[in-house]
MARVEX-695007 format. One record per residue (C-alpha): x, y, z; residue number from 1. Coordinates in Angstrom, 3 decimals. Example, Ala and Ser with C-alpha at 12.3 -4.5 7.8 and 13.67 -1.06 7.14 Angstrom:
<sites>
12.300  -4.500  7.800  1
13.670  -1.060  7.140  2
</sites>
This chain:
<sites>
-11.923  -58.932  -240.404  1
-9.794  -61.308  -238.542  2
-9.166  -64.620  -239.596  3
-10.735  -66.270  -236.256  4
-14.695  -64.856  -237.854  5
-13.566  -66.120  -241.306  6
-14.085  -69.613  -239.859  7
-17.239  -70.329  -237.251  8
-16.060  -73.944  -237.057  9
-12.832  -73.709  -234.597  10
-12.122  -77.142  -235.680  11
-12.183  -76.860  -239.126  12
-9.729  -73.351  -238.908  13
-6.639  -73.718  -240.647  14
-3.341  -73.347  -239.304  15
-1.426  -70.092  -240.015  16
0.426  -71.488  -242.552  17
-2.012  -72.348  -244.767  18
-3.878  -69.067  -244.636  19
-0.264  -67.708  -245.299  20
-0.181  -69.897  -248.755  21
-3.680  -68.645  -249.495  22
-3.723  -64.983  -248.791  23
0.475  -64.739  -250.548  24
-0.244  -67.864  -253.136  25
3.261  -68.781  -253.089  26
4.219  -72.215  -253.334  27
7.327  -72.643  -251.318  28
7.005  -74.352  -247.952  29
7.873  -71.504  -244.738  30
9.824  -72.995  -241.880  31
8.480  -70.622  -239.365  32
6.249  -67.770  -238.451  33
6.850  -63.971  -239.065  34
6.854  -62.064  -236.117  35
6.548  -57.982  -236.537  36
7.072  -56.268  -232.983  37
5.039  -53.395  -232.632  38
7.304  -50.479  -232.323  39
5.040  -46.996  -232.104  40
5.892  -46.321  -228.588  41
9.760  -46.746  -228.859  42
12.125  -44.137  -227.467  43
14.809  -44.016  -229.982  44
17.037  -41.757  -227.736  45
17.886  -44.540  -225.319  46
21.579  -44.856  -225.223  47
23.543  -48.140  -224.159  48
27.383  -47.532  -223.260  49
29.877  -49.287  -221.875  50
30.945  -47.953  -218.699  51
34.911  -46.946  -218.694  52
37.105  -48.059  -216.881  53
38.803  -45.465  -214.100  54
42.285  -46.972  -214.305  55
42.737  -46.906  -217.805  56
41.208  -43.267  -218.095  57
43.535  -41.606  -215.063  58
46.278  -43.707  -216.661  59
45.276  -41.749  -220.163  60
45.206  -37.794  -218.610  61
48.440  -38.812  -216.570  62
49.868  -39.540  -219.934  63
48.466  -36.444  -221.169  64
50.196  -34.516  -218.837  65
53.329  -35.796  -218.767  66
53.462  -35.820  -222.660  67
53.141  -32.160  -223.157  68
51.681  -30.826  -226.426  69
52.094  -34.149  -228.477  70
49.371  -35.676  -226.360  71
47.041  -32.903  -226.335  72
46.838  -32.673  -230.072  73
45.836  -36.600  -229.743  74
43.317  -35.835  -227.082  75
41.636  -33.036  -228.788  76
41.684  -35.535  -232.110  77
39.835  -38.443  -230.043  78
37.243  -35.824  -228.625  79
36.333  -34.701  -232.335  80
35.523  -38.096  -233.137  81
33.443  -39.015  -230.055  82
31.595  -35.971  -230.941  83
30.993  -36.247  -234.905  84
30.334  -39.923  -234.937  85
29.509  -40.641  -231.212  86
27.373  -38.109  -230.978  87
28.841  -36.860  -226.964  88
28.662  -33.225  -226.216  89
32.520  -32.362  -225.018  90
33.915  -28.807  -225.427  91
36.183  -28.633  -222.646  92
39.056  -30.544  -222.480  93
40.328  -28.989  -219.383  94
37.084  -30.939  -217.414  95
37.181  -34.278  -219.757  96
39.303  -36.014  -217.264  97
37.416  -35.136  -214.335  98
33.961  -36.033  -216.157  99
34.880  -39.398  -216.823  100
35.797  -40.379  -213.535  101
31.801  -41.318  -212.904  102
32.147  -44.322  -210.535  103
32.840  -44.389  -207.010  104
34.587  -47.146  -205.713  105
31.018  -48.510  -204.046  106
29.577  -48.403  -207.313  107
28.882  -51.489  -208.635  108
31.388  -52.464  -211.611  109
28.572  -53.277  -213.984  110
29.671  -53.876  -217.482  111
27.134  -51.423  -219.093  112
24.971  -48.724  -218.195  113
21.744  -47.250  -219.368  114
20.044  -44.100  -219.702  115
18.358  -41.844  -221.268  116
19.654  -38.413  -222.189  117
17.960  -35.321  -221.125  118
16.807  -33.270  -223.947  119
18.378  -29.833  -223.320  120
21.832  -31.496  -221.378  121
24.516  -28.901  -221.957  122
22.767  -28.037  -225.777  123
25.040  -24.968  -227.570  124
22.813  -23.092  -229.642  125
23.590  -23.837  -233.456  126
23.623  -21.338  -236.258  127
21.767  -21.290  -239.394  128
24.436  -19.626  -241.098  129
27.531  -21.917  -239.613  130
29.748  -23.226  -242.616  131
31.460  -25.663  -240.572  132
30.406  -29.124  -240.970  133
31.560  -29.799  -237.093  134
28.915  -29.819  -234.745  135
28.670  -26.625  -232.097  136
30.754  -28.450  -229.580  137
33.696  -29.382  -231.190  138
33.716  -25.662  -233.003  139
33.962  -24.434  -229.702  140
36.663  -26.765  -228.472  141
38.403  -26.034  -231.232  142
38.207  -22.196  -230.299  143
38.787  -22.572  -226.619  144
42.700  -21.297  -226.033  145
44.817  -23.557  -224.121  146
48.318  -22.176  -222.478  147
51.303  -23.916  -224.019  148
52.843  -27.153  -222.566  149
56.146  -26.458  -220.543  150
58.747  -28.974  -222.375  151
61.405  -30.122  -219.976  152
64.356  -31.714  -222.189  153
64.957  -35.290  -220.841  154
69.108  -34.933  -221.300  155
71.433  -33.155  -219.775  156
72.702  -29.795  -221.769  157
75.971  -30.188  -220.317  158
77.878  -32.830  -218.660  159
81.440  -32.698  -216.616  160
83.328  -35.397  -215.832  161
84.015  -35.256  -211.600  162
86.618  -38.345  -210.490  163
86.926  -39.168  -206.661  164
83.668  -37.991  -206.573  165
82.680  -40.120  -203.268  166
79.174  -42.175  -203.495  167
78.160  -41.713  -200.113  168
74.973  -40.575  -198.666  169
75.632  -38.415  -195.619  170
78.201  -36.301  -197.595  171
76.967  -32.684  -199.359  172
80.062  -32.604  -201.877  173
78.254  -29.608  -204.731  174
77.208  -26.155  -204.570  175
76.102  -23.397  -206.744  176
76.738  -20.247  -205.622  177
75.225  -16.343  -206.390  178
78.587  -15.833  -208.624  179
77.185  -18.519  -210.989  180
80.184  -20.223  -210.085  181
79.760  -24.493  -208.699  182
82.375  -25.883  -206.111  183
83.160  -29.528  -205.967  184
84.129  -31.978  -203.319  185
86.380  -34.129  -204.784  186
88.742  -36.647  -202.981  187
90.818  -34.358  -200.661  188
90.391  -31.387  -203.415  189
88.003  -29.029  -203.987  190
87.483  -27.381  -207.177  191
85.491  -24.239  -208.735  192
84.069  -24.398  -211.771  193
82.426  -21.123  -213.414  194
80.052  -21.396  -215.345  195
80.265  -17.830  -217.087  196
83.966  -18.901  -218.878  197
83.872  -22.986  -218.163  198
87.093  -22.441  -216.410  199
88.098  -24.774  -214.033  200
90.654  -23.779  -210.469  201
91.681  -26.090  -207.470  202
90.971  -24.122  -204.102  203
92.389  -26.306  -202.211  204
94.016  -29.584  -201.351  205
93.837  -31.423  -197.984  206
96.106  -34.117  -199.189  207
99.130  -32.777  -197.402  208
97.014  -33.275  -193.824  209
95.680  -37.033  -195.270  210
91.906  -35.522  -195.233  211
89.338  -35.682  -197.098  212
86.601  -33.350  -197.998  213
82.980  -33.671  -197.161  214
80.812  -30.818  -197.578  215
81.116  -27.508  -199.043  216
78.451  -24.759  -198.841  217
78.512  -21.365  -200.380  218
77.715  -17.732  -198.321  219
74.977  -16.125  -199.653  220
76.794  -13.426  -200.878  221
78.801  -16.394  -202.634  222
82.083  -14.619  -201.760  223
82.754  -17.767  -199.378  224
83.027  -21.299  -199.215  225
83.087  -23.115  -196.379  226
84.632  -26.757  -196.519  227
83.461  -29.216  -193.976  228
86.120  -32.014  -193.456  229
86.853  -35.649  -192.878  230
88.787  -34.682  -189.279  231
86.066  -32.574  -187.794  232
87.684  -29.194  -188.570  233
85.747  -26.328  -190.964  234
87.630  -23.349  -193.388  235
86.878  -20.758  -194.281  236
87.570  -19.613  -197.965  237
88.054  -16.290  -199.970  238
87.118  -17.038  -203.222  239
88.670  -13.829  -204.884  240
91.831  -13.585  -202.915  241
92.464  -17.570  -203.093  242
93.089  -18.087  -199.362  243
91.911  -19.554  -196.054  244
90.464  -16.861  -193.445  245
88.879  -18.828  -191.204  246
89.141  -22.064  -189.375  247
86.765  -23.655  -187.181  248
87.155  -26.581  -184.625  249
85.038  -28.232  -182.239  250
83.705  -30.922  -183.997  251
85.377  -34.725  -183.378  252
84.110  -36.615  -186.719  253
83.428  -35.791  -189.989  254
81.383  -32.630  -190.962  255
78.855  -33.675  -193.281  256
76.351  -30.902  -193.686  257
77.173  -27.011  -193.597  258
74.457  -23.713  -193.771  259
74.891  -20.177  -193.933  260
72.576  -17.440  -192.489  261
74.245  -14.297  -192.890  262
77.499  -15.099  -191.415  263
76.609  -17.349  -189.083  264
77.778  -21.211  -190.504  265
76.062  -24.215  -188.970  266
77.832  -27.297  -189.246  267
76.314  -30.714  -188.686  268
78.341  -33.620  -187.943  269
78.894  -37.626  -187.671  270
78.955  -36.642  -183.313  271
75.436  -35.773  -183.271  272
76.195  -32.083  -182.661  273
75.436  -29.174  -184.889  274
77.394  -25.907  -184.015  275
76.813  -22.068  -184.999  276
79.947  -19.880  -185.190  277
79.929  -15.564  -186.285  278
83.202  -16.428  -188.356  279
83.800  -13.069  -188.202  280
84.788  -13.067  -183.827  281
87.443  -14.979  -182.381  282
87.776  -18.785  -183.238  283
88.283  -19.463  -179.644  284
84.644  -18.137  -178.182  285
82.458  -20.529  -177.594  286
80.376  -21.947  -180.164  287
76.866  -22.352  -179.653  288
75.706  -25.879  -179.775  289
72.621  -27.845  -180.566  290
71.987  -31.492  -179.424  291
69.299  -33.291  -180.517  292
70.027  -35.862  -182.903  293
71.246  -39.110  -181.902  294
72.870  -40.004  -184.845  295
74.831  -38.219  -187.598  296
73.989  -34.864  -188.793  297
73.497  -35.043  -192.668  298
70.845  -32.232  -193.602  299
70.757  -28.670  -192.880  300
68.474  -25.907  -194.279  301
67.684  -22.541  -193.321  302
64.203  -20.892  -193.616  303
63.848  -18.426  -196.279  304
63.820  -15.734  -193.429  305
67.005  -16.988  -192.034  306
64.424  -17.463  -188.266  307
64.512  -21.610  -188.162  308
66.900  -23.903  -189.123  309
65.960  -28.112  -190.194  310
68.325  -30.568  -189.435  311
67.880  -34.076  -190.563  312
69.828  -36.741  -189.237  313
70.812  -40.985  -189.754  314
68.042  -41.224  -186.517  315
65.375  -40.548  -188.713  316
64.446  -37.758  -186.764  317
63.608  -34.260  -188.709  318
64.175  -31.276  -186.006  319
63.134  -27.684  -186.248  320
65.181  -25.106  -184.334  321
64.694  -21.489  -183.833  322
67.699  -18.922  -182.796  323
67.085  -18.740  -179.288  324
66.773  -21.933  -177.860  325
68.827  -24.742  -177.638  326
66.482  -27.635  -177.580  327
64.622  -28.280  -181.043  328
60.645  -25.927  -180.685  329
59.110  -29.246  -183.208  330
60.903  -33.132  -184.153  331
58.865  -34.903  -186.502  332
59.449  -38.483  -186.349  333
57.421  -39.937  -189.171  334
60.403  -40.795  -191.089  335
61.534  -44.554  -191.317  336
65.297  -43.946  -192.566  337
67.698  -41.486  -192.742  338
66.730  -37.520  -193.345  339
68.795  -35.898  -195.761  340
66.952  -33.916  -198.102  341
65.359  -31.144  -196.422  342
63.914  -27.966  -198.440  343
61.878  -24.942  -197.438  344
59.407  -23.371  -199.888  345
60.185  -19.971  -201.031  346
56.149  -19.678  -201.741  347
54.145  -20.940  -198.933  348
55.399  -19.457  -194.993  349
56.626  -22.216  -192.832  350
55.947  -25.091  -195.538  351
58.944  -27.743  -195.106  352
59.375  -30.761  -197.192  353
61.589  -33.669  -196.392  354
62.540  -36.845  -197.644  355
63.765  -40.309  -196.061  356
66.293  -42.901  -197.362  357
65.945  -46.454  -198.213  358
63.657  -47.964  -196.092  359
61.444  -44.618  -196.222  360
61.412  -43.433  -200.035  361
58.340  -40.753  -199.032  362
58.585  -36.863  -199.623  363
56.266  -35.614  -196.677  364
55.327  -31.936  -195.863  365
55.093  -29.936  -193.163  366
53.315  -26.999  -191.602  367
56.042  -25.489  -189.485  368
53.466  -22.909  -187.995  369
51.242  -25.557  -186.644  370
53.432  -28.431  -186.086  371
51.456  -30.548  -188.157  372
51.942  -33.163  -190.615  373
50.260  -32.324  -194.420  374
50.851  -34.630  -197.584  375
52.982  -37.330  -197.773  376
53.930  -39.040  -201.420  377
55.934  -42.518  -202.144  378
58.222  -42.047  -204.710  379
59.393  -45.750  -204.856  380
63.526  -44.985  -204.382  381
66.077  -43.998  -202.080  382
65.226  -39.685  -201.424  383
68.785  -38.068  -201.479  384
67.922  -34.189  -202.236  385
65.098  -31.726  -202.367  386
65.269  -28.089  -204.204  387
62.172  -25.916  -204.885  388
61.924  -23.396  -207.560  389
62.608  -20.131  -207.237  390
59.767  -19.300  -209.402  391
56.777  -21.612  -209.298  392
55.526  -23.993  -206.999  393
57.093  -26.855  -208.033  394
59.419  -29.530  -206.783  395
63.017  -31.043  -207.862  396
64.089  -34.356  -206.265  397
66.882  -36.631  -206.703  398
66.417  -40.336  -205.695  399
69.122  -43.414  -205.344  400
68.233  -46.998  -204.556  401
67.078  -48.801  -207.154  402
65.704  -46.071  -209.352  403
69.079  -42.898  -209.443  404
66.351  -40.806  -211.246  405
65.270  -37.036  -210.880  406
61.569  -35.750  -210.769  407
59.961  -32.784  -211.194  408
56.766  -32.123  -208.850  409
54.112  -29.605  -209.203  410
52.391  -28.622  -205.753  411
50.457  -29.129  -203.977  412
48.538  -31.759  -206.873  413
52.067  -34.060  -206.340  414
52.104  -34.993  -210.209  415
55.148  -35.808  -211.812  416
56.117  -32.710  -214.258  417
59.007  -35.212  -215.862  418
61.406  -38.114  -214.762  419
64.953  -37.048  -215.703  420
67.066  -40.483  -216.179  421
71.063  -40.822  -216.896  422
73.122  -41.506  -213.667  423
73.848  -45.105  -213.510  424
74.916  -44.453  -209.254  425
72.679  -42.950  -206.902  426
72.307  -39.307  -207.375  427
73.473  -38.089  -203.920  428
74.017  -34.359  -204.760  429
72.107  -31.409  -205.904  430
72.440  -27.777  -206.607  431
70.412  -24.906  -208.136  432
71.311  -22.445  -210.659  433
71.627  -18.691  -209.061  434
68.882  -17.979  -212.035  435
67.010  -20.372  -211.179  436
66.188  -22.411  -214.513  437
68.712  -25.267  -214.189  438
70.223  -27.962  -211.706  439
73.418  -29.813  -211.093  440
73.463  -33.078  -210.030  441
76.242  -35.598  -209.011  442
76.194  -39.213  -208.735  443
78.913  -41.769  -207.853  444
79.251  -42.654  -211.461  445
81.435  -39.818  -211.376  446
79.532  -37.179  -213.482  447
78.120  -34.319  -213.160  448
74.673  -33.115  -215.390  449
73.238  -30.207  -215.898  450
69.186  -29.711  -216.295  451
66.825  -27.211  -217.528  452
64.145  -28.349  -215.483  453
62.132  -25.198  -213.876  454
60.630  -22.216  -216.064  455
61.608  -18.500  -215.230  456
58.710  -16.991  -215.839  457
55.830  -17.189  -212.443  458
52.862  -18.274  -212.879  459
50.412  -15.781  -212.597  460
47.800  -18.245  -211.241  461
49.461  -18.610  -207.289  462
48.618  -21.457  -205.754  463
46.315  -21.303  -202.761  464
47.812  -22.611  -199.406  465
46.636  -23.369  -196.117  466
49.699  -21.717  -194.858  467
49.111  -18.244  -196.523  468
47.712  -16.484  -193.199  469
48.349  -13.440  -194.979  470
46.684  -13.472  -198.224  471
43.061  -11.474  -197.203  472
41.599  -9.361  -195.374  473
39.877  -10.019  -192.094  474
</sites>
């Protein structure tokens, strides 16, 4: 019976407080009402949350990455928790990063969302007989294998001391040859150092003729070393037999950039010409020449199948040429400084990467077949060099202005594998191990470290390209 029929005279009803004294009989004096919300049709699965925040979380699996095994153990750690006392439903790490990205940048930023879970959302079936207190998703994280994290030491295991080693951009002044033995522009001398015995001999010295030394490049065979000097003239060295066979003229500045294909030497120099000579006919047939460039020559590379040949020059022009033309078959012009680190990919067919100087500081890649552009990453310094690894597809370069710091890419994601710091110059020079495992790399500080930075063993997951034609059946 409700209090209202308790009381036919409306007037003479009491107030709720007073029935409250009467029906409770307590004699303290209530300050207000006591309101019970009726609560039968609740949904207690409701979830509040605050949304997360994309920086912080890309900023967290970058982290993750970079930090090897360390930060994985922490990651799997935090995932247990939001599991056991959270109550989420995560067994894969390998996805976590890419679930949590859940807001596209015309989402509204909202500071917390709402929803309600569906019942059967990625539900694990659950044994009675389980005598782990862990809920079925973390046991199976905690099962799931994960390959090991590649550690890439962040000092040098070796470091030689290189004086008169010049600081200058446009010169190539180190190279590592198939002997396992490194050669070294230094002053007017260049020296050999093997790295079999650590001994250490002086091939030559240009003193006498007041010249200077500006490149050196190894044969492929790495029987010879060619020297590229300050007065335009290239020898020809015999490593074994500790003599000059060869010299080779034509060029009226400096010679800042040599490559071998077989036994044909390109030269590039500061008079915008790059020449190919057979060193093995007469010195005085004529060479054959390439003009393109309109300033200095200070990059060369050949393809791995010795067909094209990249030159990248102080005109911030990147050329491609082929053997039987003289006039470059593509020029890419997208750089906004100087081109000097120029690498083709042992992995991916007619994939070229190049890097610009100061006013450029982007890596960008190219699709030789095509002619067209690909990606294109800011590293934030001064690009000097470029080397790929003989055994993955990954990425080593060397940077100057203002950061003189090395990085390791994977491709073709573009994350940093490691940042290698030590030189306090910009590191203008880079070489690879015959092996493939390590690097060398010079600096004008007048050093020269050594790197384990690349793993030996391929991957046996290979990296799908756009430029493997090859790869299926049609």
């Amino acid at each position: 019976m409700s209090l209202d029929l308790m009381y036919e005279d409306r007037a003479l009803q009491p107030t709720r407080l007073t029935v409250a004294r009467n029906l409770f009989g307590t004699g303290r004096s209530l300050n207000c009402d006591r309101y019970i919300p009726c609560r039968a049709n609740n949904n207690w699965e409701t979830n509040f949350a605050v949304i997360p925040d994309n920086n912080k979380v890309v900023a967290q699996c970058k982290k993750t990455r970079e930090n090897g095994e360390n930060a994985r153990d922490h990651s799997v750690y935090n995932i247990l928790l939001r599991n056991e006392i959270l109550g989420e439903r995560i067994h894969d790490i390998k996805t976590q990063c890419d679930d949590r990205l859940v807001l596209s940048p015309t989402q509204p930023r909202n500071l917390f969302r709402y929803g309600t879970p569906k019942r059967n959302e990625n539900k694990l079936p659950c044994s009675p007989y389980s005598l782990s207190p862990l809920t079925p998703f973390s046991q199976k994280l905690l099962r799931s294998p994960h390959k090991a994290t590649r550690k890439i030491s962040r000092i040098p295991f070796k470091v030689l001391d290189a004086p008169e080693l010049q600081d200058d951009f446009y010169l190539n002044l180190v190279d590592w040859s198939a002997q396992n033995v490194l050669s070294v522009g230094l002053g007017s001398s260049v020296y050999l150092w093997s790295a079999c015995t650590s001994q250490v001999t002086r091939l030559c010295d240009l003193s006498g003729d007041s010249n200077a030394v500006t490149s050196v490049s190894w044969s492929e065979r790495g029987n010879l070393v060619a020297v590229g000097t300050h007065h335009g003239y290239v020898t020809i060295w015999d490593v074994v037999a500790n003599k000059q066979i060869n010299k080779l003229q034509g060029h009226t500045a400096r010679v800042g950039a040599l490559a071998w294909n077989g036994d044909v030497l390109s030269s590039g120099s500061r008079d915008r010409l790059i020449l190919q000579r057979d060193i093995r006919t007469n010195p005085t047939i004529p060479e054959r020449k390439l003009v393109g460039h309109r300033q200095e020559v200070c990059g060369l590379k050949w393809s791995p199948d010795n067909q094209y040949l990249a030159s990248g020059g102080n005109d911030n022009r990147l050329h491609v040429w082929n053997m039987q033309s003289l006039t470059p078959v593509q020029t890419y012009t997208d750089h906004l400084a100087a081109v000097k680190a120029i690498a083709w990919s042992p992995h991916h067919h007619g994939l070229l990467a190049s890097g610009g100087g100061t006013a450029d500081r982007c890596i960008r890649f190219w699709n030789t077949l095509t002619g067209q552009p690909m990606q294109c990453v800011d590293t934030g310094s001064q690009v000097c060099n470029l080397a790929w690894s003989k055994h993955s597809s990954e990425l080593v370069s060397t940077h100057g202005y203002s950061q003189n710091q090395i990085l390791v890419w994977k491709y073709p994601s573009l994350v940093q594998v490691a940042k290698l710091t030590g030189h306090s110059y910009r590191v203008l020079y880079l070489a690879l191990s015959p092996d493939g495992e390590a690097i060398v790399t010079g600096a004008g500080d007048e050093t020269l470290r050594f790197w384990n930075v690349f793993s030996k063993a391929r991957s046996q997951k290979e990296t799908r390209s756009v430029l493997s034609l090859y790869t299926g059946i049609r």
